[in-house]
C-alpha positions as MATLAB code, in Angstrom:
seq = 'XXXXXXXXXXXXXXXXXXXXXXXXXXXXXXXXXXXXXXXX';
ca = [
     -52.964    7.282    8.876;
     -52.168   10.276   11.134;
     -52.616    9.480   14.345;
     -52.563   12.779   15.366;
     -55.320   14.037   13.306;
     -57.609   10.669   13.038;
     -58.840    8.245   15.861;
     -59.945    5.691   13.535;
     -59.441    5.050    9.825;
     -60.014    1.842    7.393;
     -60.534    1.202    3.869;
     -63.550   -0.120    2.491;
     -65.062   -0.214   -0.999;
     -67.110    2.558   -2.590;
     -70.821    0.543   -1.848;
     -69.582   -0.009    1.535;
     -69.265    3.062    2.724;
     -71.762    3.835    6.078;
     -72.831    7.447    6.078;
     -74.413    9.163    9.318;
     -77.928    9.929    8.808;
     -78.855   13.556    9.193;
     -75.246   14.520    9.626;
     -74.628   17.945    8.063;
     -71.234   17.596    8.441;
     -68.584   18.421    4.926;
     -67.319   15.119    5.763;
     -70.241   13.616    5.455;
     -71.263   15.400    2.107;
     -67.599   14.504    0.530;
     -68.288   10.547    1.851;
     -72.066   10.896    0.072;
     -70.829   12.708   -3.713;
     -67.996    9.743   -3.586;
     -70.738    6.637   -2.834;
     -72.448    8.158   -5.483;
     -69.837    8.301   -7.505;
     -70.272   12.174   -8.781;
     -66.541   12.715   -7.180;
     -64.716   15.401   -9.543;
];
């Protein structure tokens, strides 16, 4: 982890993975298509 670029990072499994509701964010889009497994 860069800790100049993240606060906070930690791995968790696919399923796991908490999104922010109503957060139209391109992180949040990238961390949906991978829980959903359409990553390309």
């Amino acid at each position: 982890m860069d800790e100049s670029e993240l606060k906070y990072a930690e791995w968790v499994k696919r399923e796991d993975i908490e999104l922010q509701p109503n957060n139209l964010s391109l992180t949040n889009e990238m961390m949906k298509m991978f829980k959903e497994g359409k990553e390309r």
